[in-house]
VOVO-528649 format. One record per residue (C-alpha): residue in one letter; x, y, z; residue number from 1. Coordinates in steps of 0.5 Angstrom, whole numbers, plus 2048, in hexadecimal, padded with zeros to 3 digits. Example, Ala and Ser with C-alpha at 12.3 -4.5 7.8 and 13.67 -1.06 7.14 Angstrom:
NODE type   x   y   z seq
NODE    A 819 7F7 810   1
NODE    S 81B 7FE 80E   2
END
This chain:
NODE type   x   y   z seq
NODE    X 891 8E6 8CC   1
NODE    X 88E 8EC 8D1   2
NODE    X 88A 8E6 8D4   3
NODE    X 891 8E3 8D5   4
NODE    X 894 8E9 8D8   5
NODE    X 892 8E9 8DE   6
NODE    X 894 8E1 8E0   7
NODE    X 89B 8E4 8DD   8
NODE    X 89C 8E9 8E1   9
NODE    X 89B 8E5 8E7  10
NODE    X 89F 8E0 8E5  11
NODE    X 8A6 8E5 8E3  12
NODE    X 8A3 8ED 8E5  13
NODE    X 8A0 8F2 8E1  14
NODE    X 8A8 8F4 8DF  15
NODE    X 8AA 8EE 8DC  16
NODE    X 8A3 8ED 8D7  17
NODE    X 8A3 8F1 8D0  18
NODE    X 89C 8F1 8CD  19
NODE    X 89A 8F4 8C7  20
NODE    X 89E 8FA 8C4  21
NODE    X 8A3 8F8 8C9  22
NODE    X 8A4 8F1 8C6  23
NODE    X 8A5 8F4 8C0  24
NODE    X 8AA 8FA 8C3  25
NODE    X 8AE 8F3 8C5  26
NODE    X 8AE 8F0 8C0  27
NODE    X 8B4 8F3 8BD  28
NODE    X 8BA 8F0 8BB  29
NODE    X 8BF 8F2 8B4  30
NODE    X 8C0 8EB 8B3  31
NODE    X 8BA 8E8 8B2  32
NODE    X 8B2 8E9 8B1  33
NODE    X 8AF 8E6 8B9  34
NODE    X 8A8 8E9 8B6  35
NODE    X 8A3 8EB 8BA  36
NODE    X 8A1 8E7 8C0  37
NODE    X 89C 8E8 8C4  38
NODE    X 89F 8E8 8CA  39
NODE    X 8A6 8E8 8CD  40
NODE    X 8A8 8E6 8D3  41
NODE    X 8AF 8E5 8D8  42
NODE    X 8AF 8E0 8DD  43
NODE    X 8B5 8E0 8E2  44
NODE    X 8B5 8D9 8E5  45
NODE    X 8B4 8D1 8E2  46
NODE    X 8AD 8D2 8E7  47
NODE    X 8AB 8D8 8E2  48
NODE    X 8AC 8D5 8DC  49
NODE    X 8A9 8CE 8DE  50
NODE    X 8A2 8D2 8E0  51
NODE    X 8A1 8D6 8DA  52
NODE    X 8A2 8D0 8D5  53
NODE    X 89D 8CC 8D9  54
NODE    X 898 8D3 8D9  55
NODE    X 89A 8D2 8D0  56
NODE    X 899 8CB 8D1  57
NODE    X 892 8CC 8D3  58
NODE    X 890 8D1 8CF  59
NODE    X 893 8CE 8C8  60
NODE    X 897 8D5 8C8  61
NODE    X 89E 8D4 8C4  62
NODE    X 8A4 8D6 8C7  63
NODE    X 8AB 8D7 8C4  64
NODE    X 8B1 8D9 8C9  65
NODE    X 8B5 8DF 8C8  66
NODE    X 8BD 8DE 8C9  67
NODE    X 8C1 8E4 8C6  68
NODE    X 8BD 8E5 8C0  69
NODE    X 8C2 8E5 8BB  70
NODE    X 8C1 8DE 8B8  71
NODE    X 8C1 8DF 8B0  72
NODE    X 8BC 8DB 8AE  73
NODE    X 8B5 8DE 8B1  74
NODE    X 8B6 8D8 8B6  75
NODE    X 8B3 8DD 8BC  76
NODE    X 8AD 8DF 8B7  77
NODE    X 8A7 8E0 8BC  78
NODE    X 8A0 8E2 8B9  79
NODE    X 89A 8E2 8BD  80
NODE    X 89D 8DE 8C2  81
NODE    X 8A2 8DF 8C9  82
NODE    X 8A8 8E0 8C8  83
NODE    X 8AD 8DF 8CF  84
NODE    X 8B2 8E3 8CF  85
NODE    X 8B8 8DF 8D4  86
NODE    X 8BC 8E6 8D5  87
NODE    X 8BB 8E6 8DB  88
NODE    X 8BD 8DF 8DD  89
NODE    X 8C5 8E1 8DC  90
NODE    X 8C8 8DE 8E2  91
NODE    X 8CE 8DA 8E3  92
NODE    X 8CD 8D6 8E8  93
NODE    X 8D3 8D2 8EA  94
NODE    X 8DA 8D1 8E7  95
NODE    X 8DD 8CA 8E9  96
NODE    X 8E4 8CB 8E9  97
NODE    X 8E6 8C4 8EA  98
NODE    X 8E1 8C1 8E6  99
NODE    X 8E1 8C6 8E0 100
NODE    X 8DB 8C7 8E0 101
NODE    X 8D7 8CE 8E0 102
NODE    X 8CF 8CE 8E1 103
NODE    X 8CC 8D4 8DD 104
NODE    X 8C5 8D6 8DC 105
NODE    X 8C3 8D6 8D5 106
NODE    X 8C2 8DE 8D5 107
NODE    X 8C9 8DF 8D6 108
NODE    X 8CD 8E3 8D0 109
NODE    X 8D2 8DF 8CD 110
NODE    X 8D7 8E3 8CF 111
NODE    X 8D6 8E4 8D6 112
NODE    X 8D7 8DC 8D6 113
NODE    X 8DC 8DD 8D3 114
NODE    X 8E0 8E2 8D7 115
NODE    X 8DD 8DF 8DD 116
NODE    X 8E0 8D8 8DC 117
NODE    X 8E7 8DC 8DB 118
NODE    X 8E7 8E0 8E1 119
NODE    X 8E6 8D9 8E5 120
NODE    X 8ED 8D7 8E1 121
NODE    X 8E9 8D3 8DC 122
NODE    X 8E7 8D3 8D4 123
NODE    X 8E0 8D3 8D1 124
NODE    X 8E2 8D2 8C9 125
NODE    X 8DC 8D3 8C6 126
NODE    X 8DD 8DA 8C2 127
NODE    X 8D9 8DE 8BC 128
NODE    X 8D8 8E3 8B9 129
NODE    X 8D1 8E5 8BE 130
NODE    X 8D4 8E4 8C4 131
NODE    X 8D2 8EB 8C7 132
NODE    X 8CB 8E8 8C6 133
NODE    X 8C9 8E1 8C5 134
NODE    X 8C8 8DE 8CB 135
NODE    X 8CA 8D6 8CF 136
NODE    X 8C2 8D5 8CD 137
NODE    X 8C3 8D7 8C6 138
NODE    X 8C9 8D4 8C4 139
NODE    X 8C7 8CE 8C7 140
NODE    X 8C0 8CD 8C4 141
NODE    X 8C3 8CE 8BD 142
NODE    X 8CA 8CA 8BF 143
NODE    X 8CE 8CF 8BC 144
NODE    X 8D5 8CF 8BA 145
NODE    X 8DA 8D5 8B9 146
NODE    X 8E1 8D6 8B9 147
NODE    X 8E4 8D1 8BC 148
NODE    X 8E0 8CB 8B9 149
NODE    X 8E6 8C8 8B6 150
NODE    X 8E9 8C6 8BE 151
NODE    X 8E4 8C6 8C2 152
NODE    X 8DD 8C4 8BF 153
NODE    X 8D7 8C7 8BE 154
NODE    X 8D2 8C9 8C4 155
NODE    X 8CF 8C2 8C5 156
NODE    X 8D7 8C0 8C7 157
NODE    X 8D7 8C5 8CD 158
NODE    X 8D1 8C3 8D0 159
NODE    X 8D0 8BE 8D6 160
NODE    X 8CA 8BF 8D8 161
NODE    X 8C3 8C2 8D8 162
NODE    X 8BC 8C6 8DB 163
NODE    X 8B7 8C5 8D6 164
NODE    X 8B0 8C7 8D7 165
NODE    X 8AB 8C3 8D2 166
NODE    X 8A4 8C6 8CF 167
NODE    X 8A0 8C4 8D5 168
NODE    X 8A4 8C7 8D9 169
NODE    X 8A9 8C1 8DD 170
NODE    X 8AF 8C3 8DE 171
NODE    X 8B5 8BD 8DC 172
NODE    X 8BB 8BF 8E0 173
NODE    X 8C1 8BC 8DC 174
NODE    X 8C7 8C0 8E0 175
NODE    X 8CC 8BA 8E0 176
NODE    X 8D3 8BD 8E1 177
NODE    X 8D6 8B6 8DE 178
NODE    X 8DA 8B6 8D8 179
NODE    X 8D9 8AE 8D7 180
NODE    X 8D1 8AB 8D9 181
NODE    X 8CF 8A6 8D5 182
NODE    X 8C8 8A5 8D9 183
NODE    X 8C3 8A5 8D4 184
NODE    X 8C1 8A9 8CE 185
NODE    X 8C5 8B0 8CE 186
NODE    X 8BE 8B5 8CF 187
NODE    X 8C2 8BB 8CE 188
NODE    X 8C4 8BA 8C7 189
NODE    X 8BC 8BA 8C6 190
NODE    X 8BC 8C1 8C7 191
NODE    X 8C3 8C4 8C5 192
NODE    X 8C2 8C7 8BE 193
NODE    X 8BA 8C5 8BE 194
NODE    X 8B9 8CD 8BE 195
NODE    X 8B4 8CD 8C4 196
NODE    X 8AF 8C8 8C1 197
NODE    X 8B0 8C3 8C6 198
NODE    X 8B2 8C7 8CC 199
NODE    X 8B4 8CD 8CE 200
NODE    X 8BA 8CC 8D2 201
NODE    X 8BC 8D0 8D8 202
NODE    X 8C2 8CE 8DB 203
NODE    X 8C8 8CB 8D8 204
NODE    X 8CE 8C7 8DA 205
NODE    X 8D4 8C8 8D7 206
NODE    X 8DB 8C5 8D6 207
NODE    X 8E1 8CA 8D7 208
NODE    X 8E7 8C9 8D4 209
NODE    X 8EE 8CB 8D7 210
NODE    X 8F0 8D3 8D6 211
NODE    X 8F5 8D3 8D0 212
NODE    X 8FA 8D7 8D2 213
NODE    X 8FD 8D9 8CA 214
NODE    X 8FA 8DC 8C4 215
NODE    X 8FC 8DD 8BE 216
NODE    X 8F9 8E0 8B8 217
NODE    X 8FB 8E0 8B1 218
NODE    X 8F8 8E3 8AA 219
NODE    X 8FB 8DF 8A4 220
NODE    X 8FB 8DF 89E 221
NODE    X 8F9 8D9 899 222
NODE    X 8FA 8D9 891 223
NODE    X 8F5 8D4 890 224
NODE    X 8EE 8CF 892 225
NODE    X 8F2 8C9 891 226
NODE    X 8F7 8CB 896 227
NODE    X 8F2 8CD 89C 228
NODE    X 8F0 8C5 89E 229
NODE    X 8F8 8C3 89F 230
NODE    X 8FA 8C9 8A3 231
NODE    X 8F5 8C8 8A7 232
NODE    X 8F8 8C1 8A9 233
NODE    X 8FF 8C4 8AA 234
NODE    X 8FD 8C8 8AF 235
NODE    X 8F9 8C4 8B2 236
NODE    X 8FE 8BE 8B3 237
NODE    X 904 8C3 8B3 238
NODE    X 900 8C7 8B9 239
NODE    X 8FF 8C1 8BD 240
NODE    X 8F8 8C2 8BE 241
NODE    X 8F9 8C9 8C0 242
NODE    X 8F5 8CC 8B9 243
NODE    X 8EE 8CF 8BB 244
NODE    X 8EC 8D3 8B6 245
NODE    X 8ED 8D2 8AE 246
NODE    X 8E9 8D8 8AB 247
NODE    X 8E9 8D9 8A3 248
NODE    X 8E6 8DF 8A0 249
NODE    X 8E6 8E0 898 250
NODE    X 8E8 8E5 896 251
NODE    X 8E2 8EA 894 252
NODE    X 8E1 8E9 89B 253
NODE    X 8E8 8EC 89D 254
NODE    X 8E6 8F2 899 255
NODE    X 8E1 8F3 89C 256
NODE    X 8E2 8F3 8A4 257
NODE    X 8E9 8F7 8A2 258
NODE    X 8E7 8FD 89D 259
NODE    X 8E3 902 89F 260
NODE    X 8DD 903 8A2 261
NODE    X 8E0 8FD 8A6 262
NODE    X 8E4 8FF 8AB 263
NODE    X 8EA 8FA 8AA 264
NODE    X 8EF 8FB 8A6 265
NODE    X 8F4 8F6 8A2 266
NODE    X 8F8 8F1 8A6 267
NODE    X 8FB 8ED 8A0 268
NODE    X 8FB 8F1 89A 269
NODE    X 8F5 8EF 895 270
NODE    X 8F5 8EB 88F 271
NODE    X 8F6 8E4 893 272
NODE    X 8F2 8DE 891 273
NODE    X 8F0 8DD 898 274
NODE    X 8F1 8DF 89F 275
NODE    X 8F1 8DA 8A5 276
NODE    X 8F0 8DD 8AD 277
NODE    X 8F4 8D8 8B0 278
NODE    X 8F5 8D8 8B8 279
NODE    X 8F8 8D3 8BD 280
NODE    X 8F7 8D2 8C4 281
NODE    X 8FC 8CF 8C9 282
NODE    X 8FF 8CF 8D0 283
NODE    X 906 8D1 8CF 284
NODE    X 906 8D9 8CE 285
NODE    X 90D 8D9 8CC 286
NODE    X 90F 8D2 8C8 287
NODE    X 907 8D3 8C5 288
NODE    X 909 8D9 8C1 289
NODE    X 90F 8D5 8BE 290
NODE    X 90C 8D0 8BB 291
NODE    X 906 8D4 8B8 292
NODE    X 90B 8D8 8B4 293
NODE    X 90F 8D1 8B2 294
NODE    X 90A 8CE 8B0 295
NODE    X 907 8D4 8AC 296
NODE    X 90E 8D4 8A9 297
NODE    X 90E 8CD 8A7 298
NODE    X 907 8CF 8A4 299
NODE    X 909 8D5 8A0 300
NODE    X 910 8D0 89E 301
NODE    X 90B 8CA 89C 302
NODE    X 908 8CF 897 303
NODE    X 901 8CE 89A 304
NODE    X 901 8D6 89D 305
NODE    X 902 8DC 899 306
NODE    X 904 8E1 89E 307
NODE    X 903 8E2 8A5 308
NODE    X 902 8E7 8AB 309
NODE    X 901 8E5 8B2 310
NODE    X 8FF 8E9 8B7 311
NODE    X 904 8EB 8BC 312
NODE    X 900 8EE 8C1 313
NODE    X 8F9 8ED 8C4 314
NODE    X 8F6 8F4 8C0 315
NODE    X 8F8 8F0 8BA 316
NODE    X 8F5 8EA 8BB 317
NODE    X 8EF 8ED 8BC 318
NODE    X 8F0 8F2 8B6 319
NODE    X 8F1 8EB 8B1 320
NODE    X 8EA 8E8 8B5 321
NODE    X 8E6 8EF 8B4 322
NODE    X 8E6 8EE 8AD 323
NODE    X 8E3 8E8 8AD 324
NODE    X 8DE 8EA 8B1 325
NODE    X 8DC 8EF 8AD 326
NODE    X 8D7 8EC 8A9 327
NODE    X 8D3 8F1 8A9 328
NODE    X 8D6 8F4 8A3 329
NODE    X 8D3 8EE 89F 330
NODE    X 8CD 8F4 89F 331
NODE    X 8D0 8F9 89A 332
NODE    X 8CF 8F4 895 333
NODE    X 8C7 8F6 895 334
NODE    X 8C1 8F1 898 335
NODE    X 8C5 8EA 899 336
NODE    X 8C4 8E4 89B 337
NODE    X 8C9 8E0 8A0 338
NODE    X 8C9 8D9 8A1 339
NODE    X 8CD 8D4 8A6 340
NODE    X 8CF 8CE 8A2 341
NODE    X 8D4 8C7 8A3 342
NODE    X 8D6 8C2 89E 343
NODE    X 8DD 8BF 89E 344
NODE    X 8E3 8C4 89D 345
NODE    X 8E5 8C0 897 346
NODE    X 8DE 8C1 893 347
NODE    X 8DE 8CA 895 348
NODE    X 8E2 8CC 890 349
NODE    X 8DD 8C8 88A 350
NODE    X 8D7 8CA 88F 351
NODE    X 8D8 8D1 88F 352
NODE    X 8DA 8D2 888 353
NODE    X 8D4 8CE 886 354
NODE    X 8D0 8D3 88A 355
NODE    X 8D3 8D9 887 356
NODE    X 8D1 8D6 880 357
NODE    X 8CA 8D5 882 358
NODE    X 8CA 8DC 884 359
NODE    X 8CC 8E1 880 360
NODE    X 8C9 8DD 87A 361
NODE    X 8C3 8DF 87D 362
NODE    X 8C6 8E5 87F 363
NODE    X 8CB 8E8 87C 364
NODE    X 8CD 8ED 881 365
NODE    X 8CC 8E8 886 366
NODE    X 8D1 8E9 88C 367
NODE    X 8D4 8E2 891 368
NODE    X 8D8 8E3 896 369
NODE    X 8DA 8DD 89A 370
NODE    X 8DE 8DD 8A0 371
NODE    X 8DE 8D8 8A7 372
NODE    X 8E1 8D3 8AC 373
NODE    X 8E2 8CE 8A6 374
NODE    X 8E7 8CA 8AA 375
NODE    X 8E1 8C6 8AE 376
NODE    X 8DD 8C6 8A7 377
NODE    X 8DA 8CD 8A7 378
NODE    X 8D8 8D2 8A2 379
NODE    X 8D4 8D9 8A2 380
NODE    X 8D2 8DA 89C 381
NODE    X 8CF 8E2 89B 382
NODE    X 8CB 8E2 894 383
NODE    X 8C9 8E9 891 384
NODE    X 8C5 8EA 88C 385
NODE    X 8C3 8F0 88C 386
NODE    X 8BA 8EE 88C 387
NODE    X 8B8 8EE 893 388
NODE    X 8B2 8EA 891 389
NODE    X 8B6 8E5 88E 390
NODE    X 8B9 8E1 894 391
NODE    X 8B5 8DA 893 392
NODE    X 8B8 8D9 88C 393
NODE    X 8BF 8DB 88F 394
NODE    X 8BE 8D6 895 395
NODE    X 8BC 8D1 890 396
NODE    X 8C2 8D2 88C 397
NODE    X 8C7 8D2 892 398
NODE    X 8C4 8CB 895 399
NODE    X 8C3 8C8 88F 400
NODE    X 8CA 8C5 88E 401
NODE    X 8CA 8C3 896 402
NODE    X 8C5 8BE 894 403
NODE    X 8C9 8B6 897 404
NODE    X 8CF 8BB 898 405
NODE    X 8CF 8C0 89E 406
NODE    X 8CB 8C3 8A2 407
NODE    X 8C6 8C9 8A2 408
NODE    X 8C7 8CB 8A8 409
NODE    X 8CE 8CB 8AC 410
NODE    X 8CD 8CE 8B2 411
NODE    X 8C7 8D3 8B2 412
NODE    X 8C0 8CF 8B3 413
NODE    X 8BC 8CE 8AE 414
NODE    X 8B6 8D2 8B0 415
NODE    X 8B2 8D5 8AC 416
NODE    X 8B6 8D7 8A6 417
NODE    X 8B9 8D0 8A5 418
NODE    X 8B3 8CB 8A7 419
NODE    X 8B1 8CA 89F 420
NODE    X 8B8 8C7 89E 421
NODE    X 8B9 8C3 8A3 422
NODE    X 8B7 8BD 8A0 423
NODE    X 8BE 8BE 89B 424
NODE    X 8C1 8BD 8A1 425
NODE    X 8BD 8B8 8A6 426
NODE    X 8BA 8B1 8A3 427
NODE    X 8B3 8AF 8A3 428
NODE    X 8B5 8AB 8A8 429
NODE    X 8B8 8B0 8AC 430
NODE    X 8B2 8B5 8AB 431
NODE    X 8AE 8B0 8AD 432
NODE    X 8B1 8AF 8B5 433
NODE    X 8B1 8B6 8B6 434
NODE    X 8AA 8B7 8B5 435
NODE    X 8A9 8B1 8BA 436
NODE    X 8AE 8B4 8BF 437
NODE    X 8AA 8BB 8BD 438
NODE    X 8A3 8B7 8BF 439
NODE    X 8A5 8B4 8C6 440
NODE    X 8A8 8BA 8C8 441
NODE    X 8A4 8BF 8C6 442
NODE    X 89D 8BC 8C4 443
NODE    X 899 8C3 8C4 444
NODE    X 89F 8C6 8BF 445
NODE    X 89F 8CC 8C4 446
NODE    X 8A7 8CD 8C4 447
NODE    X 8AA 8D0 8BE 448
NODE    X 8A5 8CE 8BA 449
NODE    X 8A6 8CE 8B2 450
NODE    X 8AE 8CE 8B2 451
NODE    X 8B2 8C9 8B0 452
NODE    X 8AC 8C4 8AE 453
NODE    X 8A6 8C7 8AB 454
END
């Protein structure tokens, strides 16, 4: 790399090239292991980009581009090779009112997309848990989900069109603005959720919704499995299409994010059999709080929810959504493993039990905790053990029963951790497009190299 240096250092400035002990000092994150790449690099514009995949391209160096570096399946690890950090391409580069589209680097904090969009008097509905960190790029190369799944779709659904710059260095400008282009394949859908294995994304059109002008949030209590799936279709035909999240937590994660060391603290009291974050959005201030507090009452009279709290004030409402969000109480349960799953809400509670079962007859002591957005199909499933080095058999006994059933990854990648399960989700047929997709696009195997496919 130190015969390389020189050539970067052209290309971007000394300042934006981390080489050797600097690299590693970069490569840091709390979420993920990013290795220990022999170079780190930040361009500022498509050019920059283009021009270091062509230098890579050339000398057969892997490239692994870098968003916020909070992925949770070692996607971004880099060994040995150059990873491109997008940091500094973080602009927003127009907001079309009219059209309801905004232009944004794929650098750009999710948040700060967000908040943008909503000063222009629009709404980005994307919205997660890394929201403070993940990036546009990032959400985009692991087409991401979140919260808002439930009405809005995953990320794939937000995009209109994309920049996109090969392993040889071409740069594919897609930017299409236009909600209906039936020209042809659809090139973007190529590289959302491909991990930066066919590209590396770096501008991004988006698709705005209207800015709601409610929001209301209730926490609920529910007695039972069997009444979650009929609930969720109360709400969503009662609210008229207005529901936007459906948020499930059982209830050993509830005691976790409300007992201390946790900093939150009961809203419902404990002992119910589960807890649903239920939020709605609308246009009428006024009438929509009405029919939220109707429509629940209906719920609570049609014997699907136990008790009831909603949230009267924008503190509150973002109280209920702390404890969600504070999955890192998950940790005081010693070494786990988490897993982000989807299968058919009608088969979760047999799923999950199965999982239990599987576990603590291996490992009596074993802890599940199991929490997520289940309204679109999604289960977060954190196992501990109590064995650090038992993580392999964990993930085979968590992904086994999702054999013809589920998916092994609802939303965050497949990257490294995931890539021996794939096949438990994907045909041989499908496998086999994908290494072919894999070839015409990146024929020297320079970008990402080993994740997703072996």
């Amino acid at each position: 790399m130190e015969i390389l240096k020189p050539k970067l250092e052209a290309l971007l400035g000394a300042d934006n090239v981390a080489i050797g002990q600097a690299a590693k000092e970069a490569a840091y994150s709390p979420w993920t292991r990013l290795g220990e790449p022999a170079a780190v690099v930040r361009p500022k514009t498509t050019a920059e980009v283009a021009a270091l995949l062509r230098l890579a391209y050339a000398q057969d160096l892997s490239v692994t581009a870098w968003g916020g570096r909070t992925g949770l399946v070692d996607g971004a690890r880099t060994d040995g090779g150059l990873a491109l950090s997008l940091e500094r391409m973080r602009g927003i580069e127009e907001i079309d009112p009219v059209a309801s589209t905004m232009t944004v680097q794929a650098g750009c904090v999710v948040e700060t997309a967000c908040k943008a969009a909503e000063e222009a008097g629009l709404f980005l509905p994307l919205d997660l848990g890394s929201r403070g960190s993940a990036t546009i790029g990032g959400v985009i190369s692991t087409n991401a989900g979140g919260n808002r799944v439930l009405r809005y779709g995953m990320v794939r659904d937000m995009v209109l069109g994309l920049e996109v710059v090969l392993a040889d260095g071409t740069v594919v400008n897609a930017l299409n603005h236009l909600i209906k282009n039936n020209t042809g394949y659809d090139l973007k859908q190529l590289f959302i959720g491909s991990e930066g294995t066919l590209g590396v994304v770096t501008r991004a059109v988006l698709r705005l919704r209207p800015k709601p002008a409610s929001q209301n949030t209730a926490l609920l209590g529910v007695g039972g499995f069997a009444a979650l799936a009929p609930l969720l279709r109360k709400l969503e035909s009662d609210l008229s299409g207005q529901l936007s999240a459906f948020e499930v937590m059982w209830p050993h994660f509830y005691e976790l994010v409300t007992t201390e060391p946790a900093k939150g603290r009961p809203i419902l009291p404990p002992g119910q059999a589960f807890y649903v974050l239920v939020e709605a959005m609308g246009s009428d201030p006024e009438g929509d709080v009405e029919r939220f507090e109707t429509v629940l009452g209906g719920a609570v009279e049609a014997g699907l929810v136990v008790d009831a709290a909603i949230a009267k004030s924008g503190a509150e409402r973002d109280r209920m959504w702390a404890l969600r969000d504070d999955v890192g109480q998950v940790a005081r349960n010693g070494p786990v493993v988490a897993f982000d799953i989807s299968l058919p809400i009608s088969e979760m509670e047999a799923y999950v039990e199965e999982t239990r079962a599987a576990l603590t007859a291996k490992w009596p002591a074993a802890q599940l905790t199991v929490f997520g957005h289940l309204g679109d199909g999604n289960l977060h499933i954190i196992a501990g053990v109590g064995d650090a080095h038992a993580r392999h058999e964990v993930e085979t006994l968590v992904y086994a029963p999702l054999k013809g059933r589920g998916s092994v990854s609802a939303e965050h990648g497949i990257g490294l951790q995931k890539r021996e399960f794939l096949a438990y989700s994907r045909s041989p047929q499908e496998i086999a497009v994908m290494r072919q997709l894999k070839t015409a696009l990146d024929p020297h195997n320079i970008l990402n190299p080993g994740k997703v496919l072996a």
